[in-house]
C-alpha positions in Angstrom: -22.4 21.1 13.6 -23.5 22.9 16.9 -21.6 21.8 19.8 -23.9 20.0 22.3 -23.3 18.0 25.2 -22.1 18.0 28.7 -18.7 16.8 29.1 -18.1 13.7 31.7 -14.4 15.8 32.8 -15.8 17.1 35.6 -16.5 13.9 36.8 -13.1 13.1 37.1 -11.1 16.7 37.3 -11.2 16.9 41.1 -10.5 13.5 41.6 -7.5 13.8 44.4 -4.0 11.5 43.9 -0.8 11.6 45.6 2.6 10.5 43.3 5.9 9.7 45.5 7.9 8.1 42.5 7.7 7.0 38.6 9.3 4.4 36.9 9.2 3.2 33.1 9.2 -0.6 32.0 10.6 -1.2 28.2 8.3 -3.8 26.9 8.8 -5.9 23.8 7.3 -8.2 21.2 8.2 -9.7 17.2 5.1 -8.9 15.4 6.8 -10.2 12.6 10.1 -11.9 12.0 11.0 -8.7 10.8 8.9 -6.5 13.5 9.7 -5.6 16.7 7.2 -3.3 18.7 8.8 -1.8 21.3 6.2 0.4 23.9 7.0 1.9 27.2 4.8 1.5 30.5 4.6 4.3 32.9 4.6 3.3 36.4 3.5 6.4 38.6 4.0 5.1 42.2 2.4 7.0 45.5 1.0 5.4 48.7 1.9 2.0 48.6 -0.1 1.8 45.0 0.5 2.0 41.6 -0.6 3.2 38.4 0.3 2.3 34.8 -0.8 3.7 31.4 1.5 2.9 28.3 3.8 5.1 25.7 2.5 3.5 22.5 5.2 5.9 20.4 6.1 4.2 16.9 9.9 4.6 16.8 11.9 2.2 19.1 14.6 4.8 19.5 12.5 7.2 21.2 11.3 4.9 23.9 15.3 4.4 24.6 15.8 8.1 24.8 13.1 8.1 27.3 14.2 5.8 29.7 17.7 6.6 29.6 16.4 9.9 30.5 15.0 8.1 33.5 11.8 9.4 35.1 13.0 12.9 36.5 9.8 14.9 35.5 8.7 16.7 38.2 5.4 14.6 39.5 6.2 14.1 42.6 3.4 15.5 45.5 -0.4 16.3 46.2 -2.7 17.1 43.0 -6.1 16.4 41.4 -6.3 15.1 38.0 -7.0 18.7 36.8 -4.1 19.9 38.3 -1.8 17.4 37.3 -3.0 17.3 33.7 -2.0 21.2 33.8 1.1 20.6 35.2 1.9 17.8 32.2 1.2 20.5 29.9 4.0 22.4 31.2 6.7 20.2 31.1 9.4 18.6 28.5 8.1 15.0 28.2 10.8 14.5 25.8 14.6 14.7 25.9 14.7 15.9 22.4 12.1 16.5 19.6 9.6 13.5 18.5 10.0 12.7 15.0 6.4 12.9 14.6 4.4 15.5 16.3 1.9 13.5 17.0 3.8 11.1 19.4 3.5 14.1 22.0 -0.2 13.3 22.4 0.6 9.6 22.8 2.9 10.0 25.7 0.7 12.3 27.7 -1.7 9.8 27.0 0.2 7.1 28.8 1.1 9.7 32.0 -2.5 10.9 32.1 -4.3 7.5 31.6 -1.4 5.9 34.6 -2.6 9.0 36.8 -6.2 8.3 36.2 -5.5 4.3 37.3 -3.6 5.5 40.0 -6.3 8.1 41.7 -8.7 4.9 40.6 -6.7 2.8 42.8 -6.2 5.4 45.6 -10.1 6.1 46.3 -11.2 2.7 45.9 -13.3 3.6 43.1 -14.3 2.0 39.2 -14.3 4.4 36.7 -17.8 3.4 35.3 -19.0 4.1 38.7 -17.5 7.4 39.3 -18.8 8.0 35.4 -22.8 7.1 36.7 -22.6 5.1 33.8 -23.3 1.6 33.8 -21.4 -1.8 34.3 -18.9 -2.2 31.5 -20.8 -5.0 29.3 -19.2 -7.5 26.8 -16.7 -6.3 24.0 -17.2 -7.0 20.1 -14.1 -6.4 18.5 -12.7 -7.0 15.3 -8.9 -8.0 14.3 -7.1 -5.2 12.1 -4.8 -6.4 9.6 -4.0 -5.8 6.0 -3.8 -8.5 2.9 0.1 -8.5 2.4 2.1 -8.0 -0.9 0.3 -9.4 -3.1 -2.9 -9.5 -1.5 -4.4 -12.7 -0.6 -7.0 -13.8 1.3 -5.1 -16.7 2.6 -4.4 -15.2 6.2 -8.5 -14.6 7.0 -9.2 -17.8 6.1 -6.5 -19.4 8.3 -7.9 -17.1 10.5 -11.2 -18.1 10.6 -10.8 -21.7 10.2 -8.5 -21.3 13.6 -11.9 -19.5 15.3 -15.0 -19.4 12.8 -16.4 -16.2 15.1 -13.5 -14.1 14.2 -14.6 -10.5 12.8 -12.5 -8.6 10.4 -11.3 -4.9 9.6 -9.3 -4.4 6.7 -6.9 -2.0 5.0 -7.6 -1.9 1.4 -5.1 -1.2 -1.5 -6.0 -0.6 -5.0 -4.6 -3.8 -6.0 -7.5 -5.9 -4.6 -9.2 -7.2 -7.1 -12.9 -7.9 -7.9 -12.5 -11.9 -7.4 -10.2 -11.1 -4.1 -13.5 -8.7 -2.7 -15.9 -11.3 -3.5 -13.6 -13.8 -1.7 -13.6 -11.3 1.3 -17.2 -10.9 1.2 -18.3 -14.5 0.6 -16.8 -15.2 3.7 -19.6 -13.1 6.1 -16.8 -11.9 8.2 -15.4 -8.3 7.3 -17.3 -5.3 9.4 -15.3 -2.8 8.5 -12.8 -1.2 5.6 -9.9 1.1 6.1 -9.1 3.5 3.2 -6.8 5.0 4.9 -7.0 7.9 3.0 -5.9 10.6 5.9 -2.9 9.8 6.5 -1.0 12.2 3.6 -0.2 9.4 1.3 0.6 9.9 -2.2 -2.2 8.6 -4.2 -0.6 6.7 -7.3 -3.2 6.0 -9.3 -7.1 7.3 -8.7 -8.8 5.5 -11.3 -7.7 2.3 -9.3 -8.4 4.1 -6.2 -12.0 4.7 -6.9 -12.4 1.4 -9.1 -11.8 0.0 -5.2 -14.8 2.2 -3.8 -16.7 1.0 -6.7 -16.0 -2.7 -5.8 -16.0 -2.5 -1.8 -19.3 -0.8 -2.1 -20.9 -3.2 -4.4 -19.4 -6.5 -2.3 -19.6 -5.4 0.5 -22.7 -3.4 1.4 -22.9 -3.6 5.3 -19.3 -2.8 6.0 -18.0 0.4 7.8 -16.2 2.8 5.3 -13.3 4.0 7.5 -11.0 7.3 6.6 -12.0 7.5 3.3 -10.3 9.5 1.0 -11.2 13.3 0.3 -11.7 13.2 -3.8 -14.7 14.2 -5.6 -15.3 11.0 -7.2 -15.4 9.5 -3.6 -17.3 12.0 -2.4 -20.1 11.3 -4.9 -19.9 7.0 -4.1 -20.6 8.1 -0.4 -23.1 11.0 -0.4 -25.6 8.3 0.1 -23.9 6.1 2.3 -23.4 8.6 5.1 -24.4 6.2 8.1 -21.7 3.7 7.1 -18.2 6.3 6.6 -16.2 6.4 9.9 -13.1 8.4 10.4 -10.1 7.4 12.6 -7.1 9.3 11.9 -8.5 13.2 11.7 -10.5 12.6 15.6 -8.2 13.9 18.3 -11.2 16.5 19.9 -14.4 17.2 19.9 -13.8 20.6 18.1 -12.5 17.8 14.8 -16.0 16.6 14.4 -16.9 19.8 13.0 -14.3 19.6 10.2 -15.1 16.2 8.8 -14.9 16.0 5.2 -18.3 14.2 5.5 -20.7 14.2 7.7 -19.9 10.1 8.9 -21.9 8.4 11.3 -19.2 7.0 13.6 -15.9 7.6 14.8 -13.2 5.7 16.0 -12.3 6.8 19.3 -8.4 6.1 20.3 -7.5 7.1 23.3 -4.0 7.8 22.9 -4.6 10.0 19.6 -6.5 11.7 21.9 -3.8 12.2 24.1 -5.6 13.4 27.4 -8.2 12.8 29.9 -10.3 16.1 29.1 -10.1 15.5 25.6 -11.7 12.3 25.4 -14.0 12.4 27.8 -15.6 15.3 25.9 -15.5 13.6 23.0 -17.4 10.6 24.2 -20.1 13.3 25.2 -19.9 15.5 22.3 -20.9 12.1 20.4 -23.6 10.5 22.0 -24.9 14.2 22.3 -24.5 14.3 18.6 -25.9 10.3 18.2 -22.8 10.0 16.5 -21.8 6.3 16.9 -18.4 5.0 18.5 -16.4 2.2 18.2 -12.6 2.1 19.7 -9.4 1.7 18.6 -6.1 0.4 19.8 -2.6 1.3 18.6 -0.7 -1.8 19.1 -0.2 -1.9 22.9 2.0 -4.7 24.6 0.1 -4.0 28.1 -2.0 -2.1 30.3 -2.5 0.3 27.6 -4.7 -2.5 25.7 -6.7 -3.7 28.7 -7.6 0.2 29.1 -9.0 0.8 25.5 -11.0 -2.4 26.2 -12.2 -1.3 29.3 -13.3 2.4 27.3 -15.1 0.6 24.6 -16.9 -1.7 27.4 -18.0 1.3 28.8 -18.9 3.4 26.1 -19.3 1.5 23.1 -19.8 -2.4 23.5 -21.7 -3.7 20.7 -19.6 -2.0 18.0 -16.9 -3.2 15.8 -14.1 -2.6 18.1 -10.8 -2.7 16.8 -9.3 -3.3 20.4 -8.8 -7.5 20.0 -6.7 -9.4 22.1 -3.2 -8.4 21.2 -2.6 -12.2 20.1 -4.6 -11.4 17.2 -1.9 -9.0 16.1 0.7 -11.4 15.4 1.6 -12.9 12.0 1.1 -16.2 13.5 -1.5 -15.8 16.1 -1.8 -19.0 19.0 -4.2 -21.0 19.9 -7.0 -20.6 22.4 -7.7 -16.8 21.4 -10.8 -15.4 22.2 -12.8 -14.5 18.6 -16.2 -13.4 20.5 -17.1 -10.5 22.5 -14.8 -10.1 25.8 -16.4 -10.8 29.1 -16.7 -7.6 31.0 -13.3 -8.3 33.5 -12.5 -4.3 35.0 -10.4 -4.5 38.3 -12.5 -3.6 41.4 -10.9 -0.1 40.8 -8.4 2.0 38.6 -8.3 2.2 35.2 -7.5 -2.0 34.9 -8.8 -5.0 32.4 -7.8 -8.6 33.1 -8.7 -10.9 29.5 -11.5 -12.9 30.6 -12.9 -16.1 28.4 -14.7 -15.6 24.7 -18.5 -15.6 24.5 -19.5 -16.6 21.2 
C-alpha cells in the first residue's frame, strides 16, 4: 500500500503554549467488586489555564510510582507543540521501567494530548476549527464488554431491556456456542466482534477457534470482524469478507497499515495506543487518503481522557461503531439514565474538552 495523504500535523505543530507548573490527580473507580481501575490525570498548568490529558496505564502500581515521583520533568517555559513533543521524546517519563512497553506510548499520550488542550485553551481556539474540518457531529458508539465465564447472554439483555438503543461490541471465546450466537444475533444489536487474536495469546484449541468464525460469520453477517486471528483457515473465511475485518491492537502509525495481515476495511483508531499528536493525526490522513474507514476506541478512561476520544471520533468518525461509550456503560452494574444513542456534539468553546450531553435516539 502506497503511502498517500497529507498529514493534518502541521496544522497543529506550530501551535505556541506556555507551561509554568504540572500536577497529577490519582483517579479511581470498582469496575467490578473485584476491579479497581486506577488512571492518572496530567494537569499541565501555564497562564492562569489549564490542560489535562489522562495516563490510562494498566497496572495500579505504576500510576503510584508516578506520582510519588511527583511532576519534576522538565516542562516548564515557552514551546510549540512540535517542540515540546521533541522535548518529551527526550526525557525519562518513568521512574523505573514499564512492565509493558507499550505503557510508554500511553503516558506520552496523556502529556501530549494535556499540552494540545492546554495550547487549545491558550489561543482561544477548537480543535475542529484549527483542523478546517467541520463541527464535531453526533457520536454512535457501542458498549465493549465480554460474555463472562460461562458465557451468557444474560448481561445484553439486561442491558438492553435497561435502554432498547444500546449497541454492542463483543469479545468472543471459543466456548460460545451456536444457540448462544443465534441468541446474540436474534437480538439486532451486536455491530461488531472482537477476536482478539493479536494480542499473543496461546491458542488452545483451533478447531474451536475457527468453528467460532464459522458461526459468527453465518449469524451474524453485518457485524465488524475485529483483530482476527492470523491462521490460514481464517484467512480463507475472510478473503471474501474484506470490507467487514478491522484491526485494533497492531494500529499504532500510519507506517502499520502497510503490514496488516489483511487488507481490512477499517481500523480502530485509539489515541493513546497511538501515543502522540503526530502520530495520529497522520494516521487519520493516511486513512481517509486510503478510504480506509475509522471508528475509535477508548481504553477505559476515568476522565478527560474519555471526553477527548469522543471528541476525536466526533470529528473524524461520527457515524461509526465507536467503542468510546459513556464510561457508565463500563460497569458490571451500569445506572440508570445512560445515554444508549449517539452523543450530542458537546466540545468546550476551546481545548481539547467534551462535556456528556443528552442521548439522541
Amino acid at each position: 500500500m502506497t503511502t498517500l495523504g497529507t498529514s493534518l500535523w502541521p496544522r497543529l505543530a506550530e501551535l505556541p503554549l506556555r507551561i509554568d507548573a504540572a500536577r497529577f490527580e490519582r483517579l479511581a473507580l470498582d469496575f467490578s467488586p473485584d476491579m479497581e481501575r486506577v488512571t492518572t490525570q496530567i494537569h499541565l498548568l501555564g497562564s492562569g489555564m489549564e490542560g489535562v490529558g489522562e495516563d490510562i496505564c494498566p497496572y495500579a502500581e505504576e500510576h503510584e510510582a508516578l506520582r510519588e515521583a511527583g511532576p519534576s520533568l522538565p516542562l516548564a517555559g515557552e514551546w510549540t507543540l512540535e517542540a515540546l513533543s521533541e522535548h518529551l521524546a527526550t526525557v525519562e517519563q518513568w521512574p523505573s521501567p514499564p512492565a509493558w512497553e507499550a505503557a510508554r506510548r500511553y503516558r506520552n499520550w496523556a502529556f501530549e494530548s494535556a499540552a494540545l488542550d492546554l495550547a487549545l485553551r491558550q489561543a482561544g481556539r477548537p480543535l475542529h476549527e484549527l483542523l478546517g474540518r467541520p463541527e464535531p457531529r453526533p457520536v454512535r458508539f457501542v458498549n465493549s464488554l465480554g460474555l463472562g465465564e460461562p458465557p451468557s447472554t444474560d448481561t445484553i439483555h439486561r442491558r438492553l431491556a435497561q435502554c432498547p438503543g444500546l449497541r454492542f461490541k463483543l469479545d468472543a471465546h471459543p466456548a460460545w456456542t451456536p444457540d448462544l450466537i443465534a441468541e446474540l444475533a436474534a437480538t439486532g444489536a451486536v455491530d461488531a466482534i472482537d477476536f482478539k487474536g493479536h494480542y499473543g495469546e496461546e491458542i488452545e484449541d483451533p478447531e474451536a477457534l475457527v468453528s467460532l468464525y464459522d458461526h459468527v460469520l453465518d449469524a451474524l453477517p453485518d457485524a465488524l470482524l475485529e483483530d482476527p486471528h492470523d491462521l490460514p483457515e481464517v484467512t480463507a473465511r475472510l478473503a471474501s469478507r474484506l470490507e467487514r475485518v478491522s484491526y485494533d491492537a497492531p494500529v499504532h502509525e500510519a507506517r502499520a497499515l502497510d503490514a496488516l495481515p489483511l487488507a481490512a476495511g477499517r481500523v480502530n483508531v485509539k489515541p493513546s495506543r497511538v501515543g502522540s499528536l503526530r502520530a495520529l493525526f497522520e494516521l487519520y490522513a493516511h486513512c481517509e487518503a486510503w478510504g480506509l474507514g475509522m471508528y475509535g476506541g477508548g481504553m477505559g478512561e476515568l476522565g478527560v481522557g474519555r471526553g477527548q476520544v469522543q471528541l476525536l471520533a466526533a470529528v473524524f468518525h461520527p457515524d461509526a461503531p465507536n467503542d468510546v461509550a459513556p464510561g457508565g456503560w463500563n460497569l458490571a452494574e451500569p445506572p440508570a439514565g445512560l445515554p444508549s444513542g449517539p452523543l450530542v456534539p458537546s466540545p468546550r468553546p476551546t481545548g481539547l474538552r467534551w462535556a456528556a450531553g443528552p442521548a439522541r435516539d
